[in-house]
TIGU-38154 format. One record per residue (C-alpha): x, y, z. Coordinates in steps of 0.05 Angstrom, whole numbers, plus 5000, padded with zeros to 4 digits. Example, Ala and Ser with C-alpha at 12.3 -4.5 7.8 and 13.67 -1.06 7.14 Angstrom:
<sites>
524649105156;527349795143;
</sites>
This chain:
<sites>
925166902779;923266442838;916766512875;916466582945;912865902982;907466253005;906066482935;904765742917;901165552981;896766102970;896365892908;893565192923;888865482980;885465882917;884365302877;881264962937;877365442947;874865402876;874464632886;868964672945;864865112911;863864732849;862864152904;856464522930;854064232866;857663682832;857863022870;863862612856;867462602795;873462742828;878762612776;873863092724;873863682775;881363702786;882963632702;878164202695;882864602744;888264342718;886464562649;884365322676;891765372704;895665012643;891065512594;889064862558;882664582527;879364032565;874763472535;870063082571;867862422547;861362072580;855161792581;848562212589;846362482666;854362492688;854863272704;858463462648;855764032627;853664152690;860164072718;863464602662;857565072682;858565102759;865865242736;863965832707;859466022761;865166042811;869766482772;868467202758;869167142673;864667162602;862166432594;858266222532;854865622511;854765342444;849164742429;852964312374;847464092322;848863772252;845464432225;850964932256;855465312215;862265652226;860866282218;855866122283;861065972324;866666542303;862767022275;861167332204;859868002166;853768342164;851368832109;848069422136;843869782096;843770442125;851470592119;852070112053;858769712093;859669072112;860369012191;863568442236;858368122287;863467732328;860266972352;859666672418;867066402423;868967042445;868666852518;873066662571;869865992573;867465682522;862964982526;862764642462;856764072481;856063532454;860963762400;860963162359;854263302337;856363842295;860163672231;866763672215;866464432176;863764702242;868564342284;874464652247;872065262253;875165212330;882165012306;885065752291;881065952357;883565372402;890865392376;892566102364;886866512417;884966852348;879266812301;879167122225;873467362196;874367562120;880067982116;880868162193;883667772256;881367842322;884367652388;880367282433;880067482519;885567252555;884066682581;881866372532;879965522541;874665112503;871864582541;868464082514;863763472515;861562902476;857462282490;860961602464;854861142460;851161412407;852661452334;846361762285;846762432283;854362442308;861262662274;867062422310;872662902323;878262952269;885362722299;887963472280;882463722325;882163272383;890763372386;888664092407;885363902466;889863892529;885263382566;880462762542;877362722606;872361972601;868361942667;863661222691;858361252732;858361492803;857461022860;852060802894;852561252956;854661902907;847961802868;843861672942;847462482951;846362592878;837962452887;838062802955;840863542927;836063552860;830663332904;831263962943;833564702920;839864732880;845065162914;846565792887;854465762872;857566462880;863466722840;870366582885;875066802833;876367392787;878767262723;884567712742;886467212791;886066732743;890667032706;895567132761;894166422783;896866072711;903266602722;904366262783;903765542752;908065812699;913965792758;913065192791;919064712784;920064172741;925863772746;930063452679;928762842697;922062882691;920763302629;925762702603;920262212623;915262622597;918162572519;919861862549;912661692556;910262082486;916261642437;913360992477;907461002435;911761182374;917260702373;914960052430;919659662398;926260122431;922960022494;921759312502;914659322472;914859002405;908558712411;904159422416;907659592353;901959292302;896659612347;898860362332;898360562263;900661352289;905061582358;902962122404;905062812377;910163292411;903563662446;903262992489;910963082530;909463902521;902063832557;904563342606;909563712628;904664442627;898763932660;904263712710;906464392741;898064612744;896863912778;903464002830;900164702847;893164442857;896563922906;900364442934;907464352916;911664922875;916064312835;912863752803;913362962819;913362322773;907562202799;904062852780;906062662701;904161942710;897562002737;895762582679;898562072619;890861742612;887762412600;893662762551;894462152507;888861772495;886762162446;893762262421;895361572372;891461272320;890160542339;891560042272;886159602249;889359042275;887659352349;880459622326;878858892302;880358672365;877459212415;884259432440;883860072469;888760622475;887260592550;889459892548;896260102507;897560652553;897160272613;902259692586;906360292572;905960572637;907959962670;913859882625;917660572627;920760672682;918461292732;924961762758;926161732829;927562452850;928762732915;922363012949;925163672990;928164302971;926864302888;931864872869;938564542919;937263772928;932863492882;936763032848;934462392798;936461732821;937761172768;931460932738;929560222765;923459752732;917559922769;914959322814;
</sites>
């Protein structure tokens, strides 16, 4: 069933809504801010990569603070267990049963910081959670709130104490958000505001709305053409050599999974609604590839020996595949692909 246009464009107005209160707080970090709604509206899991004193868990927290939902913080330390994070049974001695005490990733919003300081037990124990929005705890499941998103951060400079994420887990996460340092006029605005009383954020959105909000995403238009050059984008990094990239093929030792052209195409529609469109563009899909794969392929040792990035690989890859040219008017009568032409 199509949507009515003003559905959409009150739609966007929502999210921008959301957007200005979180910028009470957070200065910059543009790109961050607008993955994290992304994320919300795609129902995906978010990671954010960065150096200490970026916002990130400050950013994840004024999130929270400006929708109306359970949030919960989890402190990943090497001396976690699972059973902190989903839960366990307790033995209660006056009725002589075993109870369920439930943990804290039974939230709308979870933030998993600095989750590569747990270790690798603990961060499994969010696979059956982040995949499936369920948990088991001995012999019982239980289904976690709707929504349901994990988001995450890490810091990528230090390495005692650390456990980087498994390739089974990181492939869960819909985002791998890596954020620099602001400028030099952002941190003049950055001093200014923690010099002075932090602004109290106020909730702008129910997590009903929410709810209704990702329905809407759900129905925002995505044309064949570009789901095609979604899957286009995710086989690039499995097979270079069929599109005119033989020389990235000793650098990847393993391709981007299916999640990579299924999440670009999910991040896609949530980014077209944030932007306020109801179908999506190349562009949406192209500027979203960093953050979905990334943290998709397995660099070789070849490329590890000689600090190749996957940044670097993706943006070779980028350049190479062609974008569709589709027409930019009425989605559901005239948008049409054109032939695919090198991009310039």
């Amino acid at each position: 069933m199509t949507l009515p246009m003003e559905t959409f464009q009150q739609a966007s107005a929502t999210m921008r809504k959301v957007l200005v209160e979180i910028k009470r707080v957070i200065v910059g970090q543009d790109l961050m801010l607008e993955r994290i709604l992304a994320a919300l509206l795609a129902r995906g899991h978010i990671l954010i990569e960065g150096v200490p004193g970026l916002a990130k868990t400050l950013a994840i927290k004024t999130t929270a603070r400006a929708i109306d939902c359970t949030f919960k913080r989890i402190q990943f330390t090497p001396d976690l267990v699972p059973a902190d994070l989903v839960g366990t049974r307790i033995y209660n001695q006056h009725t002589g049963t075993f109870e369920t005490e439930v943990g804290p990733v039974f939230a709308n919003l979870v933030l998993a910081d600095e989750i590569n300081r747990a270790p690798a037990k603990v961060q499994s124990a969010l696979l059956e959670s982040m995949q499936e929005r369920q948990v088991t705890i001995g012999k019982q499941t239980f289904l976690l709130p709707d929504p349901f998103l994990v988001l995450a951060t890490q810091n990528p400079i230090e390495s005692e104490g650390t456990y980087p994420l498994p390739e089974a887990q990181v492939d869960r996460f819909m985002f791998k958000v890596v954020i620099t340092y602001p400028s030099v006029h952002e941190e003049i605005t950055v001093v200014e505001r923690m010099t002075v009383e932090h602004p109290e954020v106020a909730p702008v959105l129910h997590v009903d709305e929410l709810l209704e909000l990702q329905r809407t995403a759900d129905q925002v238009y995505v044309h064949p053409k570009i789901m095609e050059y979604a899957v286009t984008l995710a086989n690039a990094t499995r097979r270079p050599k069929d599109y005119g990239m033989p020389d990235l093929a000793p650098f990847i030792a393993y391709g981007s999974s299916p999640r990579a052209s299924l999440n670009l195409v999910l991040g896609g529609k949530a980014l077209a609604l944030i932007r306020g469109r109801e179908y999506v563009l190349p562009e949406d899909v192209r500027d979203l590839a960093p953050e979905v794969m990334r943290h998709r392929f397995v660099l070789s040792y070849e490329a590890l020996a000689q600090d190749i990035t996957t940044d670097q690989l993706l943006s070779r890859i980028l350049v190479t595949v062609p974008a569709p040219r589709v027409h930019i008017g009425d989605p559901y009568e005239t948008m049409k692909a054109a032939p695919t032409a090198p991009r310039t």
